[in-house]
N, C-alpha and C positions, 0 to 999 in steps of 0.2 A: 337801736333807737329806743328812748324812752318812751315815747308814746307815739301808736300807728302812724296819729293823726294830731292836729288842733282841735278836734270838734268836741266831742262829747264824751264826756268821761266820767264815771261813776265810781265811789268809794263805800262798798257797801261794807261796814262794819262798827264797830262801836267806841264811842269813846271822843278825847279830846286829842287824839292824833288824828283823827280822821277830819273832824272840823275845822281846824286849825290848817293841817296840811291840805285840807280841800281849797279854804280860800285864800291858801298862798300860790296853789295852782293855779288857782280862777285867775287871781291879780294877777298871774306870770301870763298867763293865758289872752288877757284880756275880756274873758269872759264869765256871765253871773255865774254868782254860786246861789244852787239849789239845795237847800236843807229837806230834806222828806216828813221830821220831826215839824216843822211846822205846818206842814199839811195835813200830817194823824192828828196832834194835839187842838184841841179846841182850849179858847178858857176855863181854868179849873179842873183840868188834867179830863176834860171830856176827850173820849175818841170819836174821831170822825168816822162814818163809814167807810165800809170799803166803797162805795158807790161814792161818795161827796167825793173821798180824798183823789182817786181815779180820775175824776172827772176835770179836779182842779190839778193836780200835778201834769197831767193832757194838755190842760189850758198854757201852763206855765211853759212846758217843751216846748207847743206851740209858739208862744211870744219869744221864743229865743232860736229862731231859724241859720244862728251862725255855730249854737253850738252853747255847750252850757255843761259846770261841772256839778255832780250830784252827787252827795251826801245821804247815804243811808240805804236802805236794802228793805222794802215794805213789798216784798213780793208776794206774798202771802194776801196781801191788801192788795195789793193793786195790779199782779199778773207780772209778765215780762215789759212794761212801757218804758222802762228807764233800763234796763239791763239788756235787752233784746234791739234798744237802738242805740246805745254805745260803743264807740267805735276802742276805747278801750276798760279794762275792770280793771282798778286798781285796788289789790286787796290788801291791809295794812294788817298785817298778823304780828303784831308783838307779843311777848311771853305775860300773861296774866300778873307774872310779878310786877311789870313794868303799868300796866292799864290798870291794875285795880286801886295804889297807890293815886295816880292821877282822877280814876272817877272819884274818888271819895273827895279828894282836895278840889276837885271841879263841883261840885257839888257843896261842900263846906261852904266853898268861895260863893255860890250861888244861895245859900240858905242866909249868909250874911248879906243879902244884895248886889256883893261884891264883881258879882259874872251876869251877866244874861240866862234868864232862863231858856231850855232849850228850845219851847214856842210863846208868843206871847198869854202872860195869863197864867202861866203854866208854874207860880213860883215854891218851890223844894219847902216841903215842911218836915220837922225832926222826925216825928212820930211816923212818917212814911219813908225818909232817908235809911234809916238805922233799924227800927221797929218793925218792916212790912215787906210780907215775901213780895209785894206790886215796887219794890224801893230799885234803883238803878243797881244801887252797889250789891245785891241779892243776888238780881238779872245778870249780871257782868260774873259773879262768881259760879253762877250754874249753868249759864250760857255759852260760857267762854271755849269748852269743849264742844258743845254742840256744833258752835260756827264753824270751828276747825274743820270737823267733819265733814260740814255741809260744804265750806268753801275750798278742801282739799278734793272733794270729790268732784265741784266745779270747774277747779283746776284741768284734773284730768280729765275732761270732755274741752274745755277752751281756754285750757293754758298756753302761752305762745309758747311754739318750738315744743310742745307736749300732749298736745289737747289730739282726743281721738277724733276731734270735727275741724278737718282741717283748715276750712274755709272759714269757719267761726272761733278762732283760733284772736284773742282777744286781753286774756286776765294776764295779771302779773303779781306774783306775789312778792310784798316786800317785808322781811320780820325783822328778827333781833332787836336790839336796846336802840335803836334811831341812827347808826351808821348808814345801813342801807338806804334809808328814807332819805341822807342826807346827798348818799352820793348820789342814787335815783334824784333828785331836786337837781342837783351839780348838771348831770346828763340833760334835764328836761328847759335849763339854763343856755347851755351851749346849744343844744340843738336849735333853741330859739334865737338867738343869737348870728347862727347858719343861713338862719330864714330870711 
């Protein structure tokens, strides 16, 4: 099965696979997509507390009692609220060669107006894209390891068919160049279909 459940699904990781493939899931799903980015981000690239953001991403679970797919990983900010009621974690690990090419052109696209910024208010300037170790494509080049780290070791506590918590047995990992991503999507089609 590709996913446990219909309900609540999280894609904690970075990048324009993740949004993209979040709300083609929501739409396959029938249910909202929640971005996380727009609950940290304030206008003019303010951070929200950890306390504001918490309280509103709460709110937001709350308003969606059937189930709701979630974009982004602010555990750090805001505890286990989104990954601890997730019925499943889908973790989108493509090879940095593949994501760092698309932040930078997600980002170009957004410096020319061209994309949405990633919360409102929030819109990409040169001198912080290219110039500034605070710039996405900086983040994504130094980070890119760490996540691995963090979300292989996540893995092995709640990877399905892997996880040493058998019962919270939850994550999936999908990588490679978008093969996976596509036949997982194929899988998450047909099962719906079943239904």
């Amino acid at each position: 099965m590709p996913l446990r459940t219909r309900g609540h699904v999280c894609y904690p990781f970075l990048g324009d696979f993740r949004v993209r493939s979040g709300k083609q899931l929501a739409d396959a799903l029938g249910l909202p997509f929640i971005s996380l980015d727009a609950f940290f981000w304030k206008p003019g690239w303010e951070e929200s507390t950890s306390e504001e953001m918490r309280a509103r991403v709460e709110q937001r679970l709350a308003d969606c009692p059937n189930g709701w797919v979630v974009d982004g990983n602010y555990t750090r900010r805001i505890g286990g609220i989104v990954g601890d009621t997730s019925t499943d974690v889908i973790w989108l690990d493509p090879p940095l060669a593949l994501t760092l090419p698309r932040i930078i052109w997600r980002t170009f696209l957004r410096l020319l107006g061209l994309k949405e910024p990633c919360s409102l208010g929030c819109n990409e300037r040169l001198s912080k894209v290219f110039f500034s170790r605070e710039s996405i494509v900086w983040w994504c080049i130094t980070q890119h390891g760490l996540v691995r780290e963090r979300e292989t070791a996540k893995m092995a506590r709640i990877g399905l068919g892997i996880g040493s918590d058998v019962e919270g047995q939850k994550m999936r990992r999908i990588g490679g160049w978008g093969k996976e991503l596509r036949v997982w999507f194929d899988d998450v089609k047909r099962m719906l279909q079943r239904e």
